[in-house]
C-alpha positions as CSV (number, residue, x, y, z in Angstrom):
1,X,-40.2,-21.9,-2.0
2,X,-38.9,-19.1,0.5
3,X,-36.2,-17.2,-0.1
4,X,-32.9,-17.4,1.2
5,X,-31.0,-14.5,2.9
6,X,-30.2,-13.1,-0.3
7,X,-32.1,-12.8,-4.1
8,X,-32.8,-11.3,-6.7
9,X,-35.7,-9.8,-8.3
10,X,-37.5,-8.7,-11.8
11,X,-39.5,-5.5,-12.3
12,X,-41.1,-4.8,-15.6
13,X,-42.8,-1.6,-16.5
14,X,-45.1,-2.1,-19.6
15,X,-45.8,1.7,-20.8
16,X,-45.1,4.9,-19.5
17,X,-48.2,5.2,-16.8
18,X,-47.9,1.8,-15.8
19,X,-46.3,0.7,-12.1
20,X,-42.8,-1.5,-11.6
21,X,-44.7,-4.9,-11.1
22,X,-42.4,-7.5,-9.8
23,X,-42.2,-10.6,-12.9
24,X,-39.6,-13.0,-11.1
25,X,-37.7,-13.4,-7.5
26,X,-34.9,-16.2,-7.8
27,X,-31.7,-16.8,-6.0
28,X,-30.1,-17.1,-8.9
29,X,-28.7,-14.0,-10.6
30,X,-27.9,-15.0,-13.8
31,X,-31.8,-16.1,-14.2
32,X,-33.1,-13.1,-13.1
33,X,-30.6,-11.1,-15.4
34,X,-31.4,-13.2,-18.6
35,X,-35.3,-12.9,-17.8
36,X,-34.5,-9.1,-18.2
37,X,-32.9,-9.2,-21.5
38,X,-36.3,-11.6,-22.4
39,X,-38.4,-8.9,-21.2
40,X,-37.1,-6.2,-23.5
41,X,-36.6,-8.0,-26.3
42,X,-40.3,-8.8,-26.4
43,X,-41.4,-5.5,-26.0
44,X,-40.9,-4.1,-22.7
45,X,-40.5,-0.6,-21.7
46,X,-38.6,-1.2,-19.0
47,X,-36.7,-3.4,-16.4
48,X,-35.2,-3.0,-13.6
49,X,-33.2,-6.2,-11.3
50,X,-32.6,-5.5,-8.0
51,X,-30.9,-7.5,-4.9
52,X,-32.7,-8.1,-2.2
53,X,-29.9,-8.9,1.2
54,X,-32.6,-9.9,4.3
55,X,-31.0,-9.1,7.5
56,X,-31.4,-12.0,10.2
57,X,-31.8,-10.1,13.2
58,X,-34.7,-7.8,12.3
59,X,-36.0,-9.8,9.0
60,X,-36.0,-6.9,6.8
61,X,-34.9,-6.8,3.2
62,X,-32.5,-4.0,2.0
63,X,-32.8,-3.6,-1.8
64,X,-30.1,-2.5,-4.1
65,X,-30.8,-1.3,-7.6
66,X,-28.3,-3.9,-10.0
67,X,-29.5,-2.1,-13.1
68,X,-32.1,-0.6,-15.0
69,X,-32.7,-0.2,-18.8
70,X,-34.8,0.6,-21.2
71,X,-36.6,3.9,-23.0
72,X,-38.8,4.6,-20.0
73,X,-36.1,4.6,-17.4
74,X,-35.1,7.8,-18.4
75,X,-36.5,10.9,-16.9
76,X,-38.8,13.1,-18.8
77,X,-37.7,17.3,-19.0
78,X,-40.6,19.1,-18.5
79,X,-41.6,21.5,-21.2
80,X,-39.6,25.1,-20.7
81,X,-37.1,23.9,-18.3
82,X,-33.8,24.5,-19.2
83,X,-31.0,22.1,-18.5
84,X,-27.9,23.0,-16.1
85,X,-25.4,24.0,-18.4
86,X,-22.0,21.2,-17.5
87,X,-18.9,21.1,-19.2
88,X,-18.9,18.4,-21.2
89,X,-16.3,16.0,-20.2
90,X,-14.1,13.3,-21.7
91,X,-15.3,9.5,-20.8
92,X,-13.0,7.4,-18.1
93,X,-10.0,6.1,-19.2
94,X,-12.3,2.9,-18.8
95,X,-15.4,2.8,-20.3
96,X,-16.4,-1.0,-20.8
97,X,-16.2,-3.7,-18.4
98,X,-13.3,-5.4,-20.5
99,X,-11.1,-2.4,-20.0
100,X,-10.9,-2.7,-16.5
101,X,-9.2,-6.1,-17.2
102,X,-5.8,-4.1,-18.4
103,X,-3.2,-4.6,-16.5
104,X,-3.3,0.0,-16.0
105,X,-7.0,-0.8,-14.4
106,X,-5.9,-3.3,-12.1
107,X,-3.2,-1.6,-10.3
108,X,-5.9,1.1,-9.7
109,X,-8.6,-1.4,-8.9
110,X,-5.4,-2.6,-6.0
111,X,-5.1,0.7,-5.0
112,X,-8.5,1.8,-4.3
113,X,-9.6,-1.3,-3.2
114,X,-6.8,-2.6,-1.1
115,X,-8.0,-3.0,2.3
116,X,-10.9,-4.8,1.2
117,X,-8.9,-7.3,-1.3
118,X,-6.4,-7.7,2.0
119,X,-9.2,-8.6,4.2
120,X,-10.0,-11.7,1.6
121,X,-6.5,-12.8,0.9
122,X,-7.3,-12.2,-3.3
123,X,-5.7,-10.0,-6.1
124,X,-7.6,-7.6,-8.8
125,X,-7.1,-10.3,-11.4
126,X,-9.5,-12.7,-8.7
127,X,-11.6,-10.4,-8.0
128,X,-12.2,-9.6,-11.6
129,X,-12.9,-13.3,-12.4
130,X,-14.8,-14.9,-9.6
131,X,-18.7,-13.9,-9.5
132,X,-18.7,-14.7,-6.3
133,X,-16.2,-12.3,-5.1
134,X,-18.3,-9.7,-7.2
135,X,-21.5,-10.5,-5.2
136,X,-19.5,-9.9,-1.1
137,X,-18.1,-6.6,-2.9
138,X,-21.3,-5.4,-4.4
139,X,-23.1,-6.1,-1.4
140,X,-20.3,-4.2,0.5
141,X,-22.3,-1.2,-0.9
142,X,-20.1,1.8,1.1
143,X,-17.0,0.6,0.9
144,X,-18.1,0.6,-3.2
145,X,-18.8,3.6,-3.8
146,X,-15.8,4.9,-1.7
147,X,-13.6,2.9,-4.1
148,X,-15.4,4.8,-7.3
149,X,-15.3,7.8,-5.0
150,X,-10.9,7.5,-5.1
151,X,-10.8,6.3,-8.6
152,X,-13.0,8.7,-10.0
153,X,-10.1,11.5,-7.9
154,X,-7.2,9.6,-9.5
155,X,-9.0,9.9,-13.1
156,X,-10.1,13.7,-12.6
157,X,-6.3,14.4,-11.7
158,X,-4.9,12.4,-14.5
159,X,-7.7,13.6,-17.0
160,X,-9.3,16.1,-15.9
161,X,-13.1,17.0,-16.6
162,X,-16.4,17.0,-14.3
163,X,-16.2,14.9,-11.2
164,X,-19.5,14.4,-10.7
165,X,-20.1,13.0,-14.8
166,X,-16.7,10.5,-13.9
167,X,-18.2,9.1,-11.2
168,X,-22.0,8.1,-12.2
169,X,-19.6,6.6,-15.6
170,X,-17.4,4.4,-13.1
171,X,-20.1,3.6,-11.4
172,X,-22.5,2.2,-14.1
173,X,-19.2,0.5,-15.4
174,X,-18.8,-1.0,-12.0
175,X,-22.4,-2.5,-12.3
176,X,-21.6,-3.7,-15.7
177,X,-18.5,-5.3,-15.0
178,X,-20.1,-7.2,-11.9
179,X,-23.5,-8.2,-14.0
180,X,-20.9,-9.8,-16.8
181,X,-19.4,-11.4,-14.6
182,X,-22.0,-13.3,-13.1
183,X,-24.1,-13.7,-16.2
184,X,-21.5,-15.6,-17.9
185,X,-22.5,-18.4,-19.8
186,X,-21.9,-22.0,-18.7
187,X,-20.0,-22.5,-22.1
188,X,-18.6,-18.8,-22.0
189,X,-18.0,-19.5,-25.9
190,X,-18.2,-15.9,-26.5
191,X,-15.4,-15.0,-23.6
192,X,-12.9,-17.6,-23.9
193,X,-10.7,-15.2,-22.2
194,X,-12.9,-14.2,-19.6
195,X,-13.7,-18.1,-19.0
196,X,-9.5,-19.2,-18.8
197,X,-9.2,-16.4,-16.3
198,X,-12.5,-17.9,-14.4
199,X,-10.9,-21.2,-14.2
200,X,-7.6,-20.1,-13.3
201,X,-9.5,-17.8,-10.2
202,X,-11.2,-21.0,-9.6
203,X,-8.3,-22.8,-9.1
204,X,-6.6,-20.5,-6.6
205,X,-9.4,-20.0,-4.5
206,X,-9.0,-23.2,-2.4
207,X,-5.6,-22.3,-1.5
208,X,-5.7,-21.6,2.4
209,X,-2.4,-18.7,2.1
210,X,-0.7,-16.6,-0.3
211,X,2.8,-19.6,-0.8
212,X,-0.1,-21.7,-1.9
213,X,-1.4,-19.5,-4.3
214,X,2.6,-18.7,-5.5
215,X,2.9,-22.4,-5.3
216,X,-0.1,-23.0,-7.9
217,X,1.2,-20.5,-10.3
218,X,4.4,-21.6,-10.4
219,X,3.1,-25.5,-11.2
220,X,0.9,-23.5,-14.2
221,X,4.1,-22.0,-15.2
222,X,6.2,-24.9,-15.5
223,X,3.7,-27.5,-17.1
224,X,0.7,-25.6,-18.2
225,X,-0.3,-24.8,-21.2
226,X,1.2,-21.8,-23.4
227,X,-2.1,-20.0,-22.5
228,X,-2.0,-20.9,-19.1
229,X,1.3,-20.2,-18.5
230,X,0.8,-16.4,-20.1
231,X,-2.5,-16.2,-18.1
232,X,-1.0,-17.3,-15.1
233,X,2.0,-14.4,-15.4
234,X,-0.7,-12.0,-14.3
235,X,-2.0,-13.0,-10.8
236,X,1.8,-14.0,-9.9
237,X,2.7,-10.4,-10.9
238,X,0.0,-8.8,-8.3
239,X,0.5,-11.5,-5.8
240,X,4.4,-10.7,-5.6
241,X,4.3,-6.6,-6.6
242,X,2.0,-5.7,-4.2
243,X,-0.7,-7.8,-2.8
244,X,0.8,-11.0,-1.7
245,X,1.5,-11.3,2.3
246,X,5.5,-11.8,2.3
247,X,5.4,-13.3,5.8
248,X,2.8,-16.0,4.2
249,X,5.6,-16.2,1.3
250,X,8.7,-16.3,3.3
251,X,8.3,-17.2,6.8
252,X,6.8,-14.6,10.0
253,X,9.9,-15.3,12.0
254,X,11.8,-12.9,9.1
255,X,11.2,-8.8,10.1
256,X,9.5,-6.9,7.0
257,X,13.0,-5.6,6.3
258,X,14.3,-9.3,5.7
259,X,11.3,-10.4,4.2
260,X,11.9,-7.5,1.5
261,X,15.6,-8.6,1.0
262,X,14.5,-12.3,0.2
263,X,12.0,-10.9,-2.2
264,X,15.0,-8.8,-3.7
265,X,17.4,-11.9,-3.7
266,X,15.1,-13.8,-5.7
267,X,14.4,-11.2,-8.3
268,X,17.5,-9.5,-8.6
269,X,21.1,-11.0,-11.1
270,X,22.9,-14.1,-9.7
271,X,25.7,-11.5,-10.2
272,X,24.5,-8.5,-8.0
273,X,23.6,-11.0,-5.4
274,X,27.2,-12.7,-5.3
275,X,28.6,-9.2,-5.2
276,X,26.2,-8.2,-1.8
277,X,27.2,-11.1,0.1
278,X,30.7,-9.8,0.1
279,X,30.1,-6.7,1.5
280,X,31.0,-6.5,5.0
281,X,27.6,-5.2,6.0
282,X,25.3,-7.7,4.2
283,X,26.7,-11.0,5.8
284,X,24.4,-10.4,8.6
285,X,21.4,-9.0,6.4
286,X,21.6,-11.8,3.9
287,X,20.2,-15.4,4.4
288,X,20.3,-18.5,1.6
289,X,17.6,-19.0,-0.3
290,X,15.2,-22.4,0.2
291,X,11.9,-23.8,-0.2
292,X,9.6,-21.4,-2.1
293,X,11.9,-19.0,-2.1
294,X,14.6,-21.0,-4.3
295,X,11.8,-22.2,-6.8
296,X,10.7,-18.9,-7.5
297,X,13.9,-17.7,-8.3
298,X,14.6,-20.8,-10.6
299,X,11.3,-20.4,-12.1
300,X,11.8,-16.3,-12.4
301,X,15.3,-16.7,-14.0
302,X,14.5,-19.2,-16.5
303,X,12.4,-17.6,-18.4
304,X,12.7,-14.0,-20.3
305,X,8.7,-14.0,-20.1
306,X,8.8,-13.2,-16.3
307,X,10.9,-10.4,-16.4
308,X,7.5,-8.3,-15.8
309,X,7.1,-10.5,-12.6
310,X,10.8,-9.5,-11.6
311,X,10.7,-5.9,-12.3
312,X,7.3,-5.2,-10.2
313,X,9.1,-7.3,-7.2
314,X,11.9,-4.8,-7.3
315,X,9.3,-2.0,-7.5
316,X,7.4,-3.3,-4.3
317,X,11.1,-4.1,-2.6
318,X,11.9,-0.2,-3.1
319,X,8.8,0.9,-1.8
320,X,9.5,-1.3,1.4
321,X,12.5,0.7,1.7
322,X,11.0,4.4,1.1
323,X,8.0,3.5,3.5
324,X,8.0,5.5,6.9
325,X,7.6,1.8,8.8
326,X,10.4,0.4,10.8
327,X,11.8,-2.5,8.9
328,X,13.7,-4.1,11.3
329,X,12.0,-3.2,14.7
330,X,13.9,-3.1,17.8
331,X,17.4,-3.7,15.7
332,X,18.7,-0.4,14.6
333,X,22.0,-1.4,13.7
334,X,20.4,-4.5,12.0
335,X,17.9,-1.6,10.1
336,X,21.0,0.5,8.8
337,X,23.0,-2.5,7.3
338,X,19.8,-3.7,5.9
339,X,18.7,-0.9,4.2
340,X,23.0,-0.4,3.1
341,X,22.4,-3.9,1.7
342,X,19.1,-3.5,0.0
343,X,20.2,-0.6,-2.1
344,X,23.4,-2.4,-2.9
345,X,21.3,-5.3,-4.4
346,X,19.3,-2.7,-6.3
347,X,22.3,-0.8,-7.8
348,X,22.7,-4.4,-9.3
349,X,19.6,-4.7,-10.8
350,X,20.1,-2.6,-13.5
351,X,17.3,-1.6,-16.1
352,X,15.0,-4.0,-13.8
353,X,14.1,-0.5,-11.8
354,X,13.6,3.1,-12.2
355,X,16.9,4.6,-11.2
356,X,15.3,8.0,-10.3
357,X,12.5,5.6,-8.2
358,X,15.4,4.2,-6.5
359,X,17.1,7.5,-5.2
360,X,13.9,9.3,-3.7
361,X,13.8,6.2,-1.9
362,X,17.0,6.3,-0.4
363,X,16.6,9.5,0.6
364,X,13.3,8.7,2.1
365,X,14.6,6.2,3.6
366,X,17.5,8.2,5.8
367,X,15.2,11.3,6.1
368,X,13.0,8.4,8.6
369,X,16.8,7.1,9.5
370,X,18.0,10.3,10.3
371,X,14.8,11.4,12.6
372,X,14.9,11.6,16.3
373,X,13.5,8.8,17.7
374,X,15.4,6.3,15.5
375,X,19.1,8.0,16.0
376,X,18.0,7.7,20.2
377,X,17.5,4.2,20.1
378,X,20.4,3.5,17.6
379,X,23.0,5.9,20.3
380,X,21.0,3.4,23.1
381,X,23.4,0.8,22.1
382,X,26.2,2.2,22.6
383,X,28.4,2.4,26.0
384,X,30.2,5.7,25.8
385,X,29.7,9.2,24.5
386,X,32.8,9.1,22.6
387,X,30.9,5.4,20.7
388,X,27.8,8.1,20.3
389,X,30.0,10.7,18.5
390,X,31.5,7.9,16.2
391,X,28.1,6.2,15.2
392,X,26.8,9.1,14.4
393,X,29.5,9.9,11.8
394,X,29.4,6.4,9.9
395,X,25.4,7.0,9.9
396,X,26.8,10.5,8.3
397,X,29.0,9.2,5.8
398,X,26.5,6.5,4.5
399,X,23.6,8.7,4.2
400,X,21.8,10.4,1.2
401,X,19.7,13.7,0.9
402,X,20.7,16.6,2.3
403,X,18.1,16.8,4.8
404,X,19.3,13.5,6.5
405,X,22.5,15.0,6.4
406,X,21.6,18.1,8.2
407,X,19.9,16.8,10.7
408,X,22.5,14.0,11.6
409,X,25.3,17.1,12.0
410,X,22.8,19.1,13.9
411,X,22.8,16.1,16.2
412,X,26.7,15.6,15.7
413,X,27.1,19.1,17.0
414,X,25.2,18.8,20.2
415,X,26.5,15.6,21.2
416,X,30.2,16.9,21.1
417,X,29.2,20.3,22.7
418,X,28.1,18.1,26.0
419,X,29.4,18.0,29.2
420,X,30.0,14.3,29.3
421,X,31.4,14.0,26.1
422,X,34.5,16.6,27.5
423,X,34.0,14.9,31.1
424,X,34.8,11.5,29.5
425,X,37.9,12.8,26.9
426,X,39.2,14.9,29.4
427,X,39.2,12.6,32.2
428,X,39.6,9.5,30.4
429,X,42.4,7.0,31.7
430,X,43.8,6.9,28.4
431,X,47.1,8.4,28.0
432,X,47.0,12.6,26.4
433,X,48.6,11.4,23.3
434,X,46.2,8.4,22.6
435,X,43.0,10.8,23.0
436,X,44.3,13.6,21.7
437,X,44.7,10.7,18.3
438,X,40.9,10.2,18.4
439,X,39.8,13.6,18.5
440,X,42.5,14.2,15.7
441,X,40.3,10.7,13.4
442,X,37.1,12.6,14.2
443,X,37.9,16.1,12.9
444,X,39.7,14.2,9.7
445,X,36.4,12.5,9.3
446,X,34.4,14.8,9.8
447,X,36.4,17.1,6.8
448,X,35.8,14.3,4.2
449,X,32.1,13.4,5.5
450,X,29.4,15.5,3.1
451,X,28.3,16.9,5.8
452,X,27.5,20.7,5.0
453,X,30.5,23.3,5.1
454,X,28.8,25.7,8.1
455,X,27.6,22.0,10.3
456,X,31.3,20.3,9.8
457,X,33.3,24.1,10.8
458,X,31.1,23.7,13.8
459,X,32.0,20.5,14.9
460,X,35.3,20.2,14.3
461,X,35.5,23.6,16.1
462,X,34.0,21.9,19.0
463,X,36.4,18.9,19.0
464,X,39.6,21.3,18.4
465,X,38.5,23.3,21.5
466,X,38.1,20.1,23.1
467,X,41.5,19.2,22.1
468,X,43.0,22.4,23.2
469,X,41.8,21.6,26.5
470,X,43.2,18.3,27.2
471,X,46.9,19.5,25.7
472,X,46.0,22.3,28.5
473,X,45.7,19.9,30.8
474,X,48.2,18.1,29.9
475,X,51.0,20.7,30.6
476,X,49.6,21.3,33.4
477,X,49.6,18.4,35.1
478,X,53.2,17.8,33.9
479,X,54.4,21.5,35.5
480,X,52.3,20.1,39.1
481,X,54.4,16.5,38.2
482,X,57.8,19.0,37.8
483,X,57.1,21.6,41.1
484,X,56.5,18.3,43.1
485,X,59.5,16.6,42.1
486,X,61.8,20.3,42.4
487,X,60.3,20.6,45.9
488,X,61.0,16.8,47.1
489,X,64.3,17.6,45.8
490,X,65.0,20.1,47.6
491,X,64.3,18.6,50.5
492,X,66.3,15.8,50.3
């Protein structure tokens, strides 16, 4: 029977002189695996399965080594030669194929591998259970061995030891994993585990988005089984704390920012949420929850179990918020409230975040707030240079990190030291005493504003000068008013 595009095939080496001579070429991977295991046990010196991928267009077959074992795989030392002296280093933190199903090895498997598992819609927990997903990655044979390549620099700088000992280990454990995945038995008697988490993949792969895949879950959690429902805590826990598409969730009409704030809303106390909605700010930010988005939050809520799901949504929300991406685009006054109302809702949240995660994100968040291009298009919406001067103090007075800080008072200081800002005080048609009043707000605000003490002296050194000037002006034009009205006098 020919082959298809892709198979698999069986070489046996009898004794140490002997050849590789191929034994068995099937499509199916689990025979040709099993075959292998046949062929040691009845005396073999070696095996070695390979997968053959045959490329359409020029009808050639690339092969890829799956694994090889036995005695006579190894290389023999010649006599006399002396073997490179290598630190000896510790193992992986994973070392067997069921350690990379800890929930630790998954969020590494998501990082290094997150483009790819993007590209098919799936989580670590789906890709560790369908054999099939195994095969397209395995045969992705590049992008593989870049993903040991990271992982094997995330273990070296969390454990140290030789890089080049980590990464042959990760990479024989990636084999591994993939070659007990697709070996599994039809019964899988001896992985009951492994098998719920097959048929809970298998389930979620016909889902056509990422709400039907939430949707799913959520069914499993409410009227599964006890197993199921724990099971089932695990994919809805990568879906919504990192992987899951939030406009497939929630809607694409909602910006990333809003999508994030739903997410928050959901996860987040009844209480903190009540307690946002009053803030002048969030009334625009803030929208009612419905659909999906009100099941989850039911389902979330009612159950202490899920407080794992809840607590990596937060994490993903304040991530959202520290990220260097614009979260409301084209709506900079809609991106300040919305960031103002996001860390409100997280201040609620209590022990459901890392407090000191939280503030390095607020300050990451106004050092991209505070940066040029942002504060231009947020001073493009207003109408007059004295509206710039006073939008750049609220973004002051709101603001965290000193860096943000300094930067909005360096712009502070050249906005007031311009000549249209004195053109349009000076010569305003407002009367003396009524601008002399604002300039008098800005300096008070500027006094209580945590600006730093040399950026603050400056400006309100600027604005006092400023003010100077206009009581200047306005004794003079009162002595012209007085001469004119003398002279008419006097002629009369």
């Amino acid at each position: 029977m020919p082959l298809g595009l892709i198979h698999f095939e069986l070489f046996v080496r009898r004794h140490r002189r002997a050849a590789w001579a191929l034994t068995l070429a099937s499509e199916r991977r689990s025979a040709v695996l099993t075959a292998a295991d046949e062929a040691l046990a009845s005396g073999a010196g070696a095996v070695r399965v390979t997968k053959e991928a045959r490329d359409p267009a020029s009808g050639l077959f690339r092969s890829l080594i799956l694994l090889e074992r036995g005695p006579l795989t190894r290389l023999k030392v010649p006599a006399g030669a002396r073997r490179p002296s290598v630190q000896a280093s510790p193992l992986p933190a994973c070392s067997w194929p069921q350690d990379l199903y800890s929930a630790r090895a998954r969020a590494v498997i998501g990082r290094v591998l997150g483009d790819w598992l993007a590209r098919h819609g799936v989580t670590p927990f789906e890709l560790l259970h369908r054999a099939d997903l195994a095969e397209q990655l395995e045969a992705c044979a590049a992008e593989l061995s870049a993903a040991v390549q990271a992982a094997t620099a995330l273990d070296g700088a969390e454990r140290g030891g030789a890089e080049q000992s980590t990464r042959e280990a990760l990479g024989r454990l990636a084999r591994r994993a993939i070659d007990r995945l697709c070996r599994l038995d039809a019964d899988g008697a001896d992985e009951p585990l492994l098998r719920s988490g097959v048929t809970l993949a298998a389930a979620l792969r016909p889902a056509p988005d990422w709400a039907a895949k939430v949707e799913i879950l959520l069914d499993l959690i409410s009227e599964g089984a006890p197993a199921e429902r724990s099971l089932a805590r695990e994919p809805l826990t990568e879906i919504l704390g990192v992987h899951g598409d939030l406009a497939q969730i929630f809607g694409p009409h909602f910006a990333p920012g809003a999508q994030a704030l739903a997410l928050l809303c959901i996860v987040a106390p009844p209480s903190a949420v009540q307690a946002a909605k009053q803030l002048p700010y969030a009334r625009r930010s803030l929208t009612s929850l419905h659909g999906l988005g009100a099941r989850l939050a039911l389902e979330l809520h009612g159950s202490a179990r899920l407080v794992g799901v809840r607590r990596a949504a937060a994490a993903r929300v304040v991530d959202v918020l520290a990220s260097q991406s614009r979260l409301w685009p084209g709506d900079p006054m809609g991106e300040i409230n919305g960031v103002q109302t996001g860390f409100a809702l997280l201040d609620g949240c209590g022990p459901l975040i890392d407090q000191e995660a939280m503030a390095a994100a607020e300050v990451a968040c106004w050092a991209r707030l505070s940066s040029q291009a942002f504060v231009d298009q947020r001073l493009a919406c207003c109408r007059s240079a004295l509206e710039d001067v006073d939008a750049i103090i609220d973004m002051i007075e709101i603001a965290r990190g000193a860096t943000a800080q300094a930067e909005l008072g360096r712009r502070l200081c050249a906005l007031v030291k311009r000549h249209n800002f004195e053109v349009e005080v000076r010569s305003g048609p407002d009367p003396t005493r009524l601008r002399l009043g604002r300039l008098a707000v800005l300096i008070k605000r500027l006094g209580s504003s945590p600006l730093p003490a040399s950026v603050c002296t400056e400006a309100q050194a600027a604005l006092r000068r400023l003010a100077c000037r206009i009581d200047a002006d306005s004794r003079l034009a009162a002595g012209m008013l007085a001469s004119r009205q003398l002279e008419r006098t006097r002629t009369s």
